[in-house]
C-alpha positions as CSV (number, residue, x, y, z in Angstrom):
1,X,127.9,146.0,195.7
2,X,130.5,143.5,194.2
3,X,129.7,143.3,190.4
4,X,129.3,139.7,189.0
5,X,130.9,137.4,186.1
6,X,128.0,135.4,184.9
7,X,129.4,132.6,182.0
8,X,126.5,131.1,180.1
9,X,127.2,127.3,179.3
10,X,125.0,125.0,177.0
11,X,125.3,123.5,173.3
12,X,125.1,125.7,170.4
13,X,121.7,126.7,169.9
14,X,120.3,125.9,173.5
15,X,119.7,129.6,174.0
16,X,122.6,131.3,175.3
17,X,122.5,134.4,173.6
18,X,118.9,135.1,173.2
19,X,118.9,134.9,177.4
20,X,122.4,136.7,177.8
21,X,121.1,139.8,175.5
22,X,117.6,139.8,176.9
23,X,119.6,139.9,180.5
24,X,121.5,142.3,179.7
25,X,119.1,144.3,178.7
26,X,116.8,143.7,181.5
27,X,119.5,143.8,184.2
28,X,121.8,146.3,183.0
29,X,124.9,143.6,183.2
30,X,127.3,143.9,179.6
31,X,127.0,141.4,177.4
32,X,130.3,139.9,176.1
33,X,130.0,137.7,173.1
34,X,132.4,136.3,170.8
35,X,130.7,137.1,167.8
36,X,130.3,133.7,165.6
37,X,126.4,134.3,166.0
38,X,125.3,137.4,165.7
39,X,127.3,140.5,166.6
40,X,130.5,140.0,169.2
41,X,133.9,141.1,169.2
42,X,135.3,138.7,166.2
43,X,133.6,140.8,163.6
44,X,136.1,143.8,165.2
45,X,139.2,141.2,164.7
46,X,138.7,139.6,161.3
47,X,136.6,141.2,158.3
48,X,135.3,138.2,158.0
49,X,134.3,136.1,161.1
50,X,134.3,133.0,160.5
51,X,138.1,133.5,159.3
52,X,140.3,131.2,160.8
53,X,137.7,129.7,162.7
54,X,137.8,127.8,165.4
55,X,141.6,128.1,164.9
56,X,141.3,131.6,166.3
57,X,139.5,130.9,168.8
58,X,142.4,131.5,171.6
59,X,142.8,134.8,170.4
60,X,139.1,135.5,170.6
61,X,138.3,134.4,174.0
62,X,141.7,135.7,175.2
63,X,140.2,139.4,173.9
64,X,136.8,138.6,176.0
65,X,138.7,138.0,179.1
66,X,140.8,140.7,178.8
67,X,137.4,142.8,178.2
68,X,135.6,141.4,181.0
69,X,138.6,141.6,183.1
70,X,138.3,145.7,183.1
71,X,135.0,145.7,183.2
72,X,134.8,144.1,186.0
73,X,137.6,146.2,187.6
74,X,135.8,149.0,186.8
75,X,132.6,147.9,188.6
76,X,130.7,146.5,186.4
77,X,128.9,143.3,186.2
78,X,129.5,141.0,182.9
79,X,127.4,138.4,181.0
80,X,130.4,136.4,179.4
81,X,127.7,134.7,176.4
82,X,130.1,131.9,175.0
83,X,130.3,127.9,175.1
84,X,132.4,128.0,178.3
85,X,132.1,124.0,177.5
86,X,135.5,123.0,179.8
87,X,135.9,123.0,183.2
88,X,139.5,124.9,182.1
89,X,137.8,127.5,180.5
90,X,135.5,128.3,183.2
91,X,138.6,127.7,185.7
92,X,140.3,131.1,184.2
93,X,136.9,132.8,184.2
94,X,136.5,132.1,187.9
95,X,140.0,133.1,188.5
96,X,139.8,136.1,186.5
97,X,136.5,136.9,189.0
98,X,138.3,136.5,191.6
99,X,141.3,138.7,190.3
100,X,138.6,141.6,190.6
101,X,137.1,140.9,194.0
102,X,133.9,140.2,191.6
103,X,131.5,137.2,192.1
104,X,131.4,134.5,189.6
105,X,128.0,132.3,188.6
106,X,127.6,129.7,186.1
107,X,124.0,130.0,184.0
108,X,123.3,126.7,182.4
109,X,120.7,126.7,179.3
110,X,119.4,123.3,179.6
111,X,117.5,122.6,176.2
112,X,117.0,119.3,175.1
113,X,120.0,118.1,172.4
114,X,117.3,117.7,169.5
115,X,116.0,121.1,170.0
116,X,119.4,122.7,170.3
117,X,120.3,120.8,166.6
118,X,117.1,122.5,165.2
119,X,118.1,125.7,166.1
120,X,121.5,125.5,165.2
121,X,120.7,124.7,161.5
122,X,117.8,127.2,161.5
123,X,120.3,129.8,162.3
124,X,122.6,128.3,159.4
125,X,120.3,129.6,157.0
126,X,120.6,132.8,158.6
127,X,123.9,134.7,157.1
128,X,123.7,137.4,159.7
129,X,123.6,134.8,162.4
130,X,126.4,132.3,161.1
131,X,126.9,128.9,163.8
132,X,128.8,126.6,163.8
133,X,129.0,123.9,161.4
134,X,126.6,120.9,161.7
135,X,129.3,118.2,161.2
136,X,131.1,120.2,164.5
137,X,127.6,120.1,166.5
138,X,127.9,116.5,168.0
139,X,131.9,116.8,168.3
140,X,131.0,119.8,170.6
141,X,127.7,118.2,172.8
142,X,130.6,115.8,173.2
143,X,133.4,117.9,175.1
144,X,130.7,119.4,177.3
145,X,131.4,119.3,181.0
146,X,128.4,119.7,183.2
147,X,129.2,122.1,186.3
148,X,131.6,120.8,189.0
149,X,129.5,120.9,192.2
150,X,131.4,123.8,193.8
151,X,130.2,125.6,190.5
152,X,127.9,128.7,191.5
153,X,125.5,127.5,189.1
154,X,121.8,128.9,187.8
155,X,119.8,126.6,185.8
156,X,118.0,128.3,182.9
157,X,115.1,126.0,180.4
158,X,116.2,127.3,177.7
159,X,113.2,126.1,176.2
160,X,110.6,128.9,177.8
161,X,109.9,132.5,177.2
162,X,112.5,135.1,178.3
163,X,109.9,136.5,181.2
164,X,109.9,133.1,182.7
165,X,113.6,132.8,182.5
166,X,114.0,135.9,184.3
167,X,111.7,134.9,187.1
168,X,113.3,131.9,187.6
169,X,117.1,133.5,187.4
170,X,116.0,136.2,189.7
171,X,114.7,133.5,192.3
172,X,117.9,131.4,192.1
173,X,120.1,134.0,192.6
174,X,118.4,135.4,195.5
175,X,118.2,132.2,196.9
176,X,122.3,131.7,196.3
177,X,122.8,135.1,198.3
178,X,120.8,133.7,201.0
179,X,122.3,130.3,200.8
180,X,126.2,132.1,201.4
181,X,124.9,134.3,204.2
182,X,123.4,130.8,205.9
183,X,126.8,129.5,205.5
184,X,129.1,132.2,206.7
185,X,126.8,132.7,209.9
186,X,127.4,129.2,210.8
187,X,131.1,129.8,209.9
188,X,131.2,132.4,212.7
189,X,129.3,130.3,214.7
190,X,131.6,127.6,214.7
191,X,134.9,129.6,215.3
192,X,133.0,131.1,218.7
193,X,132.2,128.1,219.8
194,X,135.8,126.4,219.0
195,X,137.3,130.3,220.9
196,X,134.8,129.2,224.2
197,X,136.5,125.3,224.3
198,X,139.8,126.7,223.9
199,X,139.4,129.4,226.8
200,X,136.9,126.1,229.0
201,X,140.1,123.6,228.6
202,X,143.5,126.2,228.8
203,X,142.2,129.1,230.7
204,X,139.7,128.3,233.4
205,X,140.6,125.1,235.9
206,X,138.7,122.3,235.2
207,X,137.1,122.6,239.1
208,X,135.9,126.0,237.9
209,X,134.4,125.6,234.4
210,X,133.7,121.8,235.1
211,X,134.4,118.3,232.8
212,X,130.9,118.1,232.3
213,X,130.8,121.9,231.1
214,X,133.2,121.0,229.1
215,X,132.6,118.5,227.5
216,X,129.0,120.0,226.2
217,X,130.7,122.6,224.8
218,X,132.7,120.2,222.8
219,X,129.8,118.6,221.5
220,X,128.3,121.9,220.3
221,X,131.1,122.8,218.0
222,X,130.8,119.3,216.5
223,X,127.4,120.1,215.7
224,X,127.6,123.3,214.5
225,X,130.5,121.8,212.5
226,X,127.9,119.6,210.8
227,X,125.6,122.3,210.6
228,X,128.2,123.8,208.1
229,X,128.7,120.9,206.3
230,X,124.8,120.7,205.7
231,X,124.5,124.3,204.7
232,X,127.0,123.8,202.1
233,X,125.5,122.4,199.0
234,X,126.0,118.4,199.1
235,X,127.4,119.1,202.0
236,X,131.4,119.0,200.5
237,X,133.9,121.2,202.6
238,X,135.1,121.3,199.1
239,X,132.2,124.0,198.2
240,X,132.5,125.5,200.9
241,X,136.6,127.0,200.8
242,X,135.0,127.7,197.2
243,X,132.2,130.0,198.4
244,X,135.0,131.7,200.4
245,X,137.5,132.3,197.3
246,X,135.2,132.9,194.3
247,X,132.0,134.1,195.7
248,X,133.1,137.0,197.9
């Protein structure tokens, strides 16, 4: 079984990490984590992690993809538990997936904004759990980008118990794996129907195979050409070359 890149997104205190190490946990998947609350890899670089910060931050997140690069490779599935707040930074997460033949699925806290700001100065107080400063909080709910459609993408209420979460994240993914097979089936479908036109029109003489024969097979390729279309979420051909690059 392919192992899986799962990037948390949300605002700083919507729940990322509380899901990511419970999931871990639960699932068996490593948990990557930068480290400005609660343990992560910064604490290895800097003696004191909030040094530098967020200047450092490129050599941070450049260590966690590196990290979750050979984990990956070595067949292993990865929870990446940052922001990922950019399309770009989720870009070279999904490339980096793809790099390792490994799948790659967005997990969305949603928590309401006012609810994410009570958290993140509750953890303030906290000197073993250090966040990010207030004043940045709005600056950052600001540079969030939500998902692009032809985002893999599990939505997690970040405001519930971690038993319901997992229920819920177990559903959706089940239901993605299902959704991909439904899509590659009609995928195949479609490329036998288009291989039976081409041999009707340039093989066989029209007296044998028939203009009306024909003619119906043309029409079933264009609807099991919609029938792709319609499997694909929205139905964008868009997400569908993406299911066939990043979720193989």
């Amino acid at each position: 079984m392919k192992p899986t890149l799962f990037m948390t997104i949300g605002y700083p205190g919507s729940g990322k990490s509380y899901f990511s190490k419970n999931i871990s946990k639960e699932l068996g998947i490593v948990r990557l984590n930068s480290g400005i609350s609660g343990h992560g890899i910064r604490e290895f670089m800097y003696e004191n992690k909030m040094e530098g910060w967020p200047e450092n931050n490129s050599a941070v997140y450049g260590a966690l993809r590196y990290a979750a690069y050979e984990t990956l490779g070595a067949g292993h599935s990865v929870i990446f538990d940052a922001s990922n707040s950019s399309t770009a930074d989720r870009t070279k997460l999904h490339l980096l997936a793809q790099s390792q033949n490994a799948n790659a699925v967005v997990v969305w806290l949603q928590t309401p904004i006012e609810t994410s700001r009570s958290r993140a100065k509750l953890r303030d107080s906290d000197e073993k759990s250090k966040t990010v400063p207030e004043s940045h909080f709005d600056k950052l709910v600001t540079r969030f980008e939500r998902p692009r459609n032809d985002e893999k993408t599990i939505i997690i209420d970040g405001t519930i118990a971690f038993n319901e979460q997992l229920k819920s994240f177990k559903e959706q993914l089940k239901n993605r794996k299902k959704q991909e097979r439904s899509i590659f089936t009609t995928i195949i479908a479609t490329f036998i129907g288009a291989a039976v036109l081409f041999v009707s029109i340039l093989i066989l003489p029209l007296s044998t195979f028939g203009e009306g024969m024909t003619f119906a097979v043309g029409i079933l390729i264009v609807i099991l050409c919609a029938i792709v279309a319609i499997q694909g979420k929205k139905g964008t051909l868009r997400e569908i070359v993406y299911s066939l690059s990043f979720w193989r």
